[in-house]
ROSELUM-601594 format. One line per field, with one value per residue (C-alpha): x, y, z; residue number from 1. Coordinates in nm, 3 decimals, decimal comma, padded with zeros to 5 digits. Example, Ala and Ser with C-alpha at 12.3 -4.5 7.8 and 13.67 -1.06 7.14 Angstrom:
xx <- [01,230 / 01,367]
yy <- [-00,450 / -00,106]
zz <- [00,780 / 00,714]
n <- [1 / 2]
// end
This chain:
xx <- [-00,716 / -00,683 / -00,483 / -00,204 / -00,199 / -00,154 / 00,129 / 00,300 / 00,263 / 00,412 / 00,725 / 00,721 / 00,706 / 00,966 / 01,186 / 01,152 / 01,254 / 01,588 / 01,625 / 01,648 / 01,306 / 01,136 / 00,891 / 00,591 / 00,782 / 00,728 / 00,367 / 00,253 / 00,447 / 00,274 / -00,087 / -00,046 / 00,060 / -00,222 / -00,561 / -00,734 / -00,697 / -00,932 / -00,887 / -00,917 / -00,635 / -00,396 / -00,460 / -00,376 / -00,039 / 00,079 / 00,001 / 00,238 / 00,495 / 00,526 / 00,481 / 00,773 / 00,964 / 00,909 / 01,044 / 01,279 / 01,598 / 01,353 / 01,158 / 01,498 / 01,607 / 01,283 / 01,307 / 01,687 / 01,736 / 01,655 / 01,486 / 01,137 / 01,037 / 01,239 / 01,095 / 00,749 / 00,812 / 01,068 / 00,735 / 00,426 / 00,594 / 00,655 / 00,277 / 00,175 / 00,010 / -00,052 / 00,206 / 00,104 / -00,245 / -00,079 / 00,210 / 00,046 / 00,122 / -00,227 / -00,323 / -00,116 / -00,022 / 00,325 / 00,506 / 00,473 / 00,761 / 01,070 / 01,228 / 01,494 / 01,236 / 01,017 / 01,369 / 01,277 / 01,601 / 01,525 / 01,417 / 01,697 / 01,889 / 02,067 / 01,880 / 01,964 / 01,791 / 01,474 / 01,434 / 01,478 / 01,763 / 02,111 / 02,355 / 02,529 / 02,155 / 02,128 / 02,346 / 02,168 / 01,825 / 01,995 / 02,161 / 01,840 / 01,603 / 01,754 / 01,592 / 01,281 / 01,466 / 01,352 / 01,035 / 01,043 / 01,208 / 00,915 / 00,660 / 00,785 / 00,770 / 00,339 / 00,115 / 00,098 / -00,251 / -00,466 / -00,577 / -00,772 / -00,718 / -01,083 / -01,115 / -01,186 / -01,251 / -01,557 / -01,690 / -01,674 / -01,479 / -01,831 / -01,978 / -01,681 / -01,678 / -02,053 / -02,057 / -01,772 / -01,974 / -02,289 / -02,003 / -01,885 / -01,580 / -01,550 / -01,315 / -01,190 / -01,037 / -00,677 / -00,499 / -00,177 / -00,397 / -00,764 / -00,811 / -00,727 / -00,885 / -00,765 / -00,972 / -01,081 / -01,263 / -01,327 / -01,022 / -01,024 / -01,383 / -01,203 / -01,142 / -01,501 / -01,701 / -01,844 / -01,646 / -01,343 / -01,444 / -01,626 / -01,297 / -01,393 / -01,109 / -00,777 / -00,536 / -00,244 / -00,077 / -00,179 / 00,197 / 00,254 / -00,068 / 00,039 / 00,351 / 00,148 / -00,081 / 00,195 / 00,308 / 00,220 / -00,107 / -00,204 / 00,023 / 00,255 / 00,371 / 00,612 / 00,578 / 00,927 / 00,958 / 00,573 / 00,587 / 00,210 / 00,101 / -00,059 / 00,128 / 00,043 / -00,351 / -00,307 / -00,175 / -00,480 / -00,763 / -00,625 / -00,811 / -00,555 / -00,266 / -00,188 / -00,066 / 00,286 / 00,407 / 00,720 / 00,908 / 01,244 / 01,022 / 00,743 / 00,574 / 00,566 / 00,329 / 00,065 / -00,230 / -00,243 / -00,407 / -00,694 / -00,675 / -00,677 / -01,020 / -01,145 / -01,071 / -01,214 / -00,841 / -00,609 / -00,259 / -00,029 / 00,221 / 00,569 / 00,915 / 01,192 / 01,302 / 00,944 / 01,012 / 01,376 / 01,223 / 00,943 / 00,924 / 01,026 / 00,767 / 00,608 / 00,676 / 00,812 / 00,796 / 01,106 / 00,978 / 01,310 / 01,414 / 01,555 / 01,642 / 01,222 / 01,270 / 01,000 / 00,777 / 00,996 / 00,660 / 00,531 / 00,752 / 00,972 / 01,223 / 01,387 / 01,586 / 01,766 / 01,836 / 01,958 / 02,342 / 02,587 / 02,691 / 02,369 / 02,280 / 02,528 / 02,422 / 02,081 / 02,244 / 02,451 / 02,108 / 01,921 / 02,180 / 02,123 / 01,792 / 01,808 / 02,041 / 01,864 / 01,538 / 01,703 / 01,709 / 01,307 / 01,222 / 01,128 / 01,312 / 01,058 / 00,928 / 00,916 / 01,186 / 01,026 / 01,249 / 01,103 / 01,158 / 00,995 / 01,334 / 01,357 / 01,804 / 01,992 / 02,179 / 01,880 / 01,721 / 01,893 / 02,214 / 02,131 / 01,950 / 02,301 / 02,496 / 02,229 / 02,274 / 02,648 / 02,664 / 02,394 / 02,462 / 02,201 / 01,866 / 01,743 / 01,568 / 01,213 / 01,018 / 01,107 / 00,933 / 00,964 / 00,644 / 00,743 / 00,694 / 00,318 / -00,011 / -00,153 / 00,144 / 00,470 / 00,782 / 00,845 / 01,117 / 00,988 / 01,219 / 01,102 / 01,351 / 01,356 / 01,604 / 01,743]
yy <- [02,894 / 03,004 / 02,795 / 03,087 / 03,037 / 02,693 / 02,655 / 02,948 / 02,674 / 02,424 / 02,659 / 02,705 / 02,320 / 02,224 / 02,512 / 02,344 / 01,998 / 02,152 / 02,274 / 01,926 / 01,827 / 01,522 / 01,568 / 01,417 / 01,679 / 01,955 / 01,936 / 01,813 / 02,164 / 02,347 / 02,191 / 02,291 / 02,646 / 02,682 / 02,624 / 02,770 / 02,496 / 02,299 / 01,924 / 02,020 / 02,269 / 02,074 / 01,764 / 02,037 / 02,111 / 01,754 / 01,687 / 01,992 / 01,897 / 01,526 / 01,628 / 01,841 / 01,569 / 01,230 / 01,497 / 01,711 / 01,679 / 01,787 / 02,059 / 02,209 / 02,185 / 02,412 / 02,650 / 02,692 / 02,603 / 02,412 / 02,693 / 02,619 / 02,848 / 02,792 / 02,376 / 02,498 / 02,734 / 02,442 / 02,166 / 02,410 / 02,448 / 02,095 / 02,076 / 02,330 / 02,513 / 02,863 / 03,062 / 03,376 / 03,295 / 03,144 / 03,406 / 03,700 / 03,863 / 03,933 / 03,785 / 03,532 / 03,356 / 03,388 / 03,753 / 03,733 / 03,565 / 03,772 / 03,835 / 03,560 / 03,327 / 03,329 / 03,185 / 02,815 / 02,602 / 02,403 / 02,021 / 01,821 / 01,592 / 01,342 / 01,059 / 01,079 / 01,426 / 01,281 / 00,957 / 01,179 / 00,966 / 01,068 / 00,953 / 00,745 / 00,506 / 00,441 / 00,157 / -00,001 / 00,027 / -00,115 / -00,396 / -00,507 / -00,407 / -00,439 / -00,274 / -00,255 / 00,057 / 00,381 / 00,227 / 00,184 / 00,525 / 00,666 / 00,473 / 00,663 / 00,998 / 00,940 / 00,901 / 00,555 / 00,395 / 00,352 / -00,008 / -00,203 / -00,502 / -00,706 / -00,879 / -01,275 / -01,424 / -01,210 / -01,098 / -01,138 / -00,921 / -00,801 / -00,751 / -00,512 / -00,372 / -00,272 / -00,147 / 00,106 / 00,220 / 00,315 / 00,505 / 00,678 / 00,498 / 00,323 / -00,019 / -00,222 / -00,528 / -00,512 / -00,817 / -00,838 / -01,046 / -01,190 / -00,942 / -00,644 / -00,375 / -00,062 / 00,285 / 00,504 / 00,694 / 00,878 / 00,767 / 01,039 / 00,885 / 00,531 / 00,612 / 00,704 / 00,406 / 00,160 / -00,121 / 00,004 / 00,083 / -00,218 / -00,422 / -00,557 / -00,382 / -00,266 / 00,018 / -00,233 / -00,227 / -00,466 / -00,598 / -00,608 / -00,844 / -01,041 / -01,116 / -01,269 / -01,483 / -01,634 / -01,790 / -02,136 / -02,181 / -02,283 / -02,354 / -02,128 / -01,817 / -01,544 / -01,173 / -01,132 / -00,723 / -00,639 / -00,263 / -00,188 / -00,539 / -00,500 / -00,822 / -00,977 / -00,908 / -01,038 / -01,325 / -01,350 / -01,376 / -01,774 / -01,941 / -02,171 / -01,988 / -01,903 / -01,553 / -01,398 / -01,022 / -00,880 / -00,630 / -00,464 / -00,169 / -00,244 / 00,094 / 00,053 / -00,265 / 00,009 / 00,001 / -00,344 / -00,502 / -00,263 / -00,328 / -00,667 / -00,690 / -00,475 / -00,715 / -01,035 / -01,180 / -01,329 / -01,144 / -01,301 / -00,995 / -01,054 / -00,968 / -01,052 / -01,232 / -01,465 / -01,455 / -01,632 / -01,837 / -01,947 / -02,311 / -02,264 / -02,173 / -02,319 / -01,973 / -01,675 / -01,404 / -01,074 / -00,837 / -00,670 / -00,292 / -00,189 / 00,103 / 00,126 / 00,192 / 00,023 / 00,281 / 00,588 / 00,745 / 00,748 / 00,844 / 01,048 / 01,201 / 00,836 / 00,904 / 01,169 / 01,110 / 00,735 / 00,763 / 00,439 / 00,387 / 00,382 / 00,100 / -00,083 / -00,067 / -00,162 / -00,502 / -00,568 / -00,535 / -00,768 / -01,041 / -01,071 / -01,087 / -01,378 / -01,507 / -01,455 / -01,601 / -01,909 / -02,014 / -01,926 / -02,154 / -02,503 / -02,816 / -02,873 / -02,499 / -02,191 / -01,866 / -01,538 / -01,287 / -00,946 / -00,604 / -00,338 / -00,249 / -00,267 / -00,331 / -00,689 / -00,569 / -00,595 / -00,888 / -01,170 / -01,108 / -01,112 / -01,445 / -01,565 / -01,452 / -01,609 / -01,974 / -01,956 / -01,930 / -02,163 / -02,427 / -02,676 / -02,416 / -02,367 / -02,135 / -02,262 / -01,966 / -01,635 / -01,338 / -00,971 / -00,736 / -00,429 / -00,041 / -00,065 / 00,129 / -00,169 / -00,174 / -00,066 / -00,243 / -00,583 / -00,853 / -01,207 / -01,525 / -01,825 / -02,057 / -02,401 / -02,648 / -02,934]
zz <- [-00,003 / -00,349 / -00,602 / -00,570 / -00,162 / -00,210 / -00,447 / -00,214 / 00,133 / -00,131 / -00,156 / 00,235 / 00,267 / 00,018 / 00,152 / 00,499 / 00,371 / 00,172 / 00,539 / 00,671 / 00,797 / 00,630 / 00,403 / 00,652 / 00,892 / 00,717 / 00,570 / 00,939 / 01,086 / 00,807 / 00,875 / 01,236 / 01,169 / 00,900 / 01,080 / 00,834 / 00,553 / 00,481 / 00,425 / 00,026 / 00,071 / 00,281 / 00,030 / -00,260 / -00,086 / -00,020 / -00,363 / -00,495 / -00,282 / -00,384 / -00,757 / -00,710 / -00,499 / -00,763 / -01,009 / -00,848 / -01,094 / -01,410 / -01,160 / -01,070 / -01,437 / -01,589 / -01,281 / -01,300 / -00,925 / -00,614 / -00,407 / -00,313 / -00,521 / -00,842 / -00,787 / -00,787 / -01,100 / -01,280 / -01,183 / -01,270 / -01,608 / -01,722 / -01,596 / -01,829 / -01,558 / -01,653 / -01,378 / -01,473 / -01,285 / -00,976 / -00,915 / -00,930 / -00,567 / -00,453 / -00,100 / -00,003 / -00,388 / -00,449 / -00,609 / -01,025 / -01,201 / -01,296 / -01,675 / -01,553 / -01,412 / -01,725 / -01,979 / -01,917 / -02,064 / -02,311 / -02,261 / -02,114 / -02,264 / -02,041 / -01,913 / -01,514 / -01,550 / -01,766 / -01,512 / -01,251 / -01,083 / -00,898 / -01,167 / -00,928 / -00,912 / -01,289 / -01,303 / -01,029 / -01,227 / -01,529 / -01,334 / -01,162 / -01,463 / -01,803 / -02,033 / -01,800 / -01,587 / -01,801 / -01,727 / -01,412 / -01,329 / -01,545 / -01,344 / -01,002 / -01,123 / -01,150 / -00,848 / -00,749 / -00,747 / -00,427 / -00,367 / -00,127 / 00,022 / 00,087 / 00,388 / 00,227 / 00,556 / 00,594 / 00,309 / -00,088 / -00,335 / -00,542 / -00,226 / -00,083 / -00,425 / -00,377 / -00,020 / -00,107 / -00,372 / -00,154 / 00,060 / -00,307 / -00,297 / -00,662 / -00,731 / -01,019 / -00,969 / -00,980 / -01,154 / -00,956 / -00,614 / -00,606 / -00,307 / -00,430 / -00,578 / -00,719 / -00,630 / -00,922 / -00,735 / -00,381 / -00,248 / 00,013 / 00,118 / 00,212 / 00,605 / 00,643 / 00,459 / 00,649 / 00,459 / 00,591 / 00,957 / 01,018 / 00,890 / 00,515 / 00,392 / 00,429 / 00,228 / 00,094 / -00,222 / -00,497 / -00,511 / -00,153 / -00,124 / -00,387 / -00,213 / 00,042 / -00,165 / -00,310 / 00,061 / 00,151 / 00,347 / 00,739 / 01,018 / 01,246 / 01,067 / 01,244 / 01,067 / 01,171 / 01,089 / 01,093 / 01,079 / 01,061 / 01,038 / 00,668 / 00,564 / 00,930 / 00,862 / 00,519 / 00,630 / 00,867 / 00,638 / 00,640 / 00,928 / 00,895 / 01,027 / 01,350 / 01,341 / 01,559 / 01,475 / 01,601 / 01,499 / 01,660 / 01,726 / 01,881 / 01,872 / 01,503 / 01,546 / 01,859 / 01,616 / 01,462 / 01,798 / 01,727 / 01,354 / 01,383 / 01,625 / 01,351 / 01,098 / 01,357 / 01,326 / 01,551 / 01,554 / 01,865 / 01,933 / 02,043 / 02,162 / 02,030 / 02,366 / 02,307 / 01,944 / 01,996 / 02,253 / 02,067 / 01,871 / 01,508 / 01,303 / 00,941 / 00,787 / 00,868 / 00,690 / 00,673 / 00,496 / 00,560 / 00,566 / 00,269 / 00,015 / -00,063 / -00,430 / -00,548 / -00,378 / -00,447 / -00,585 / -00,217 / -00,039 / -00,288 / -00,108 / -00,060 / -00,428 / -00,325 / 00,004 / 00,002 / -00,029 / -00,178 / 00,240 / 00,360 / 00,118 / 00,154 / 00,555 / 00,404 / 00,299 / 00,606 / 00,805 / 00,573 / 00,567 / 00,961 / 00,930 / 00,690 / 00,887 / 01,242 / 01,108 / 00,943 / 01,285 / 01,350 / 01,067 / 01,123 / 00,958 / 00,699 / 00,716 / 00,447 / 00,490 / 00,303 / 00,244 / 00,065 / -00,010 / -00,151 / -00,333 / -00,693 / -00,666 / -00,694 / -00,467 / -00,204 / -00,347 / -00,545 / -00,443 / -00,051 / -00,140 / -00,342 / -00,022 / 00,224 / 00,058 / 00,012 / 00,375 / 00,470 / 00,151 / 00,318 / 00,181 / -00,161 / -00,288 / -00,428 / -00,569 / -00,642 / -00,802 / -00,883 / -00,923 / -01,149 / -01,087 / -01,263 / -01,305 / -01,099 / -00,806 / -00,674 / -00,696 / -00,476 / -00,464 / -00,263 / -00,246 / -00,056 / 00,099 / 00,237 / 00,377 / 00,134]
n <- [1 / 2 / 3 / 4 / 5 / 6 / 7 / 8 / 9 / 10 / 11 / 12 / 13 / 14 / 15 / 16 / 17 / 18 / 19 / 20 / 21 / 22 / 23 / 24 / 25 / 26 / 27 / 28 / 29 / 30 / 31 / 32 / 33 / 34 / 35 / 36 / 37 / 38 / 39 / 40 / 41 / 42 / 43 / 44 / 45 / 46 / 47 / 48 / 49 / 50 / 51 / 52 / 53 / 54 / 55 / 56 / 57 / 58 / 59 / 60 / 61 / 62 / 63 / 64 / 65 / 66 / 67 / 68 / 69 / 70 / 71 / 72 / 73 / 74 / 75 / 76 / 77 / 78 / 79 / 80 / 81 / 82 / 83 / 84 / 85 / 86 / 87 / 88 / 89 / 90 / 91 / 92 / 93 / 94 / 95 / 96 / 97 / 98 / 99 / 100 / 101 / 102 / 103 / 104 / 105 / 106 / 107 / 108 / 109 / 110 / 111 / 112 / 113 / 114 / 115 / 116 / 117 / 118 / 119 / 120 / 121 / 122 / 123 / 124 / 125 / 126 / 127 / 128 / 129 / 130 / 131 / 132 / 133 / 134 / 135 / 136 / 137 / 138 / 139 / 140 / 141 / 142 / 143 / 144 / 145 / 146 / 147 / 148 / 149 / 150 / 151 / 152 / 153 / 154 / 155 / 156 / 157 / 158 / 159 / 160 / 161 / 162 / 163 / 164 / 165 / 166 / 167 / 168 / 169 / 170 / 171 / 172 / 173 / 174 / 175 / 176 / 177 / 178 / 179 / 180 / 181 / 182 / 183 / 184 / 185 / 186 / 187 / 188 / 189 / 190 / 191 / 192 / 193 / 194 / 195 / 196 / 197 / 198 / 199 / 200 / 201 / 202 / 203 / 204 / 205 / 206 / 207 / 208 / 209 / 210 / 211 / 212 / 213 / 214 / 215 / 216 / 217 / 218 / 219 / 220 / 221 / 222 / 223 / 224 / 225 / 226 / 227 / 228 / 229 / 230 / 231 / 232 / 233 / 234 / 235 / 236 / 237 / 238 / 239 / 240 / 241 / 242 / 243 / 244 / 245 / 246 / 247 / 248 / 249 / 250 / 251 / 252 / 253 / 254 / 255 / 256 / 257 / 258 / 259 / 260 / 261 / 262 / 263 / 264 / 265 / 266 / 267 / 268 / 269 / 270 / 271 / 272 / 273 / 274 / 275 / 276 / 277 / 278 / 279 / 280 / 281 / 282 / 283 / 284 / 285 / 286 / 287 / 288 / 289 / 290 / 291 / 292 / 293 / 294 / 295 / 296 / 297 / 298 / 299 / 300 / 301 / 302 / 303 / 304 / 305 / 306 / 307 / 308 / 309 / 310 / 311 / 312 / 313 / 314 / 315 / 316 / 317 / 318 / 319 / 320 / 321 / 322 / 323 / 324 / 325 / 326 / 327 / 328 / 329 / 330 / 331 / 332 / 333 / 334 / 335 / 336 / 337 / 338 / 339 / 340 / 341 / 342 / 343 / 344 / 345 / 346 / 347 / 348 / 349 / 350 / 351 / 352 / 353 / 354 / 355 / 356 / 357 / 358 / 359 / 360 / 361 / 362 / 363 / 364 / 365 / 366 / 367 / 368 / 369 / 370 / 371 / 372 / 373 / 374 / 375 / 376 / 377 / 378 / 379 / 380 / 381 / 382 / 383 / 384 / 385 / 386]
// end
């Protein structure tokens, strides 16, 4: 595909998401009806269409709408991209730019538009981040960085580091966990290296594996809302531990059996009838559902689409998690409650709530990992009874 034919399936794509499919939706509908791109091309498209999406206030702004189109045009321009080259009409790029099209505005001037925010989630940003939240608005407009997480129980860091780069695959270490690295090159290589199919490492982000080296060591620990199991494996590389991962939907947890005999871990699965029926455990560990914020620049679309009701079902759900696995956790054991949200309203305040109703815990450690170059945005607080 030519650079023109590419930025024209980004328009398709993003005119399929205004249209109410998800963005994963609609570049997996496009792949399927597009045979003929190449891995290089598809890559190409996804990355249009989640350029346009971390910036989609400003895009709209320079192209003077919120047509696929006029997002493409409004992102291509703050990108200084030259448009003339991509819309020029011939084969399959998209038709030249009109005399309207071609009067960008001039730069804007209000700060929801800059930090590419709904107005309504500024104040949450400055609540939870002070004078940290331009930043961190800033921070999820970029590409966030691809990191590794190496597998300690088997094999050093250096000599991860060094088998990736026989595969092309090249690492730094990344300062946020003593496992991780951070990929600064060949990242599309990763799937196909032999350190990451024979179980050395894992794709986790930096922050997200520091929450977990921050947990207390050996003993029963419960995953309580696994998802993938990324935490769950983390938490593996601890001989230590005895491992349990449940999560309300199990199909969420169908690959981490397989990822974990690929790692040469132990990862007990279970329901939530053995779960509840199970002893309590020495940690467990919620990594609870929540608004996502501090990953926004992954999954973009999660700005404009979270609305002040659905967070505030966000919270309801979180307090009876905390509240369901208070019960999990044994009399002298460790309650972790995280989110990958960067809002109060998700984190310290559902931790305030928590210990107002249960006044006999205490909260013993609690950190926040900023929107960074090195890793996305996380919220831990670990709780123990008095």
């Amino acid at each position: 595909m030519t650079p023109g034919a590419r930025v024209s399936a980004a328009i398709e794509v993003l005119d399929a998401i205004a249209g109410g499919l998800a963005a994963e939706q609609a570049l997996t509908r496009w792949a399927r009806q597009s045979r003929f791109a190449g891995s290089k091309d598809r890559a190409a498209v996804r990355d249009h269409v989640f350029d346009v999406l971390r910036q989609k206030r400003t895009a709209a702004h320079y192209g003077s709408g919120e047509t696929g189109r006029a997002l493409m045009i409004g992102m291509l321009h703050g990108q200084k991209a030259d448009l003339e080259a991509l819309f020029t009409g011939e084969g399959h790029a998209p038709t030249p730019l009109s005399e309207e099209e071609r009067r960008f505005p001039q730069t804007p001037e209000d700060r929801a538009t800059n930090l590419n925010l709904p107005d309504w989630l500024l104040p949450l940003f400055d609540t939870a981040l002070g004078e940290k939240a331009d930043a961190a608005a800033l921070a999820l407009q970029e590409r966030g960085p691809v990191c590794l997480r190496v597998n300690t129980a088997r094999i050093e860091v250096a000599a991860a580091q060094a088998l990736l780069a026989e595969d092309g695959v090249q690492t730094r270490d990344n300062p946020l966990a003593a496992a991780a690295l951070t990929v600064t090159e060949g990242p599309r290589r990763i799937r196909n290296s032999r350190a990451f199919i024979d179980g050395y490492v894992e794709l986790q982000d930096a922050a997200s594996q520091a929450v977990v080296a921050g947990l207390p060591l050996g003993g029963r620990v419960l995953d309580y809302c696994a998802g993938g199991g990324g935490k769950a494996l983390a938490l593996a590389m601890d001989p230590s531990r005895q491992i349990t991962a449940h999560d309300i939907d199990p199909r969420r947890m169908s690959d981490l059996p397989l990822r974990a005999e690929r790692a040469g871990v132990e990862i007990s699965i279970a329901d939530r009838e053995q779960v509840v029926a199970d002893d309590p455990y020495d940690l467990v560990l919620c990594d609870a559902p929540c608004s996502g914020s501090g990953a926004w620049r992954r999954a973009a679309e999660g700005k404009w689409t979270l609305t002040s009701d659905r967070l505030t079902e966000l919270t309801g759900i979180q307090d009876q998690i905390l509240d369901a696995t208070a019960t999990l956790t044994a009399a002298q054991g460790v309650l972790a409650y995280a989110t990958c949200s960067l809002f109060r309203e998700e984190n310290e305040a559902r931790v305030d709530a928590f210990l107002t109703r249960h006044p006999e815990w205490k909260t013993t450690r609690m950190d926040r990992y900023d929107v960074t170059s090195e890793g996305d945005g996380f919220f831990v607080a670990q709780l123990t009874r008095d």
